[in-house]
N, C-alpha and C positions, 0 to 999 in steps of 0.2 A: 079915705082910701084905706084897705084893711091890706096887712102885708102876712104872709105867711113866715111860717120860720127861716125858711126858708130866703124869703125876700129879707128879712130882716140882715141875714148874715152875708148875703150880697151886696146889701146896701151898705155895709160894714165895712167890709172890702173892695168896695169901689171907693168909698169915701179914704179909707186908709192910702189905696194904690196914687187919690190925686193928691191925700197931702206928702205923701214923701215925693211923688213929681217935682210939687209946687216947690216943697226943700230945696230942691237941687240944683231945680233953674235958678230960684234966686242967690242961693249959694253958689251958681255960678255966674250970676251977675254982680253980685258983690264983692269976691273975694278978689285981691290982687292977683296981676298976673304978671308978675316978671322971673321968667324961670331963667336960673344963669346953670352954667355950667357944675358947680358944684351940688346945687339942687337938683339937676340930673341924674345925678349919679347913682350908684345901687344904694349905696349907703351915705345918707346924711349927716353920719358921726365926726366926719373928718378923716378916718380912714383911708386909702387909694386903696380900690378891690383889685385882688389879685385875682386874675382865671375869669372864668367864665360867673356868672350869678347865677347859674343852673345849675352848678352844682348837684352833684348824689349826695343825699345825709346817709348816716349807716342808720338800719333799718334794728338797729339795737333804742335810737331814739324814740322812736315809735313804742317798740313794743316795754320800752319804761315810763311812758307815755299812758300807754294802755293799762299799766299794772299800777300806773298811780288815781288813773282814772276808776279805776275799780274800786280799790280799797278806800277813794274816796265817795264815790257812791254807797258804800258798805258802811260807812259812819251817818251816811246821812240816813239810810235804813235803821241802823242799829238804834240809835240816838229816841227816837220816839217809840220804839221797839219797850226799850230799858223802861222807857215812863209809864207804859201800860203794862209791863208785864203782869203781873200781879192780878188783872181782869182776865186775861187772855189765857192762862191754864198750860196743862201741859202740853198740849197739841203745840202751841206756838213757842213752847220752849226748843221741843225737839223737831220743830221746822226750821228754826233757826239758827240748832247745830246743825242741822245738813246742810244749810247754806254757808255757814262758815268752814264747814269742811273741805266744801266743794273750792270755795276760795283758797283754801289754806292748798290744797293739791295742785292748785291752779298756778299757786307760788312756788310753791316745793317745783312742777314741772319747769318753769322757766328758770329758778336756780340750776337744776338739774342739766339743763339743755345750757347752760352759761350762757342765758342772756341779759342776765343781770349785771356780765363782767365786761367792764370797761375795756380791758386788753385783752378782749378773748384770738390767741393767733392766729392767723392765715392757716386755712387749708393745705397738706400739699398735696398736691395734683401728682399723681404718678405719671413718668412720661414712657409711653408706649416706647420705644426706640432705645433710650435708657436700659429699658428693662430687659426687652431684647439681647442686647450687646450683655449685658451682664450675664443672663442665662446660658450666651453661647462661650462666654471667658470661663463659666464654670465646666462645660462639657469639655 
């Protein structure tokens, strides 16, 4: 029987999708099952959770997340970058200061914007009413 490429990568992926079934079932016939009340819990450390486990994180997590994710990717470019230099000319020199530039402003922005700062303050919210009454104690 002759299988097309197609067939091949099917056949890939059906075979993949029943061995991690088979995983699972058995790992769930194997594995202990006596769940107690601490093992319930959110957290396993031995901690008592306070609040709810839904929780909001501050959205500062994320985007230090994002900016480590980058500059991490950025060494993993640069890294094999450095070793061919040398064949690759000037074109790839100066393709690859505009790509660190472009990084480099992309940092500069998120300092700028302080999202890099750990106690960046609350807002404050002007209150309409507030405002009011002040503008009419000045008249």
């Amino acid at each position: 029987m002759y299988l097309t490429n197609f067939g091949v990568v099917l056949t890939f992926f059906i075979f993949g999708v029943l061995v991690v079934a088979a995983s699972l079932f058995i790992a769930a016939l194997i594995r202990p099952k006596n769940p107690t009340k601490e093992k319930l819990m959110t957290y396993e450390s031995g901690e008592i959770p306070i609040g709810s486990p839904w929780g909001k994180f501050n959205n500062r997590f994320y985007i230090v997340g994002l900016a480590y994710l980058i500059f991490d990717v950025e060494l993993a470019l640069l890294f094999p970058w450095v070793v061919v230099f040398k064949d690759l000319g000037w074109y790839s020199f100066w393709t690859m200061v505009i790509f660190l530039a472009i990084l480099i402003l992309g940092l500069v922005y998120d300092w700028a914007k302080g999202y890099l700062e750990w106690d960046k303050p609350n807002p404050i919210i002007p209150n309409l009413s507030e405002m009011i009454i002040k503008r009419q104690k000045k008249n």
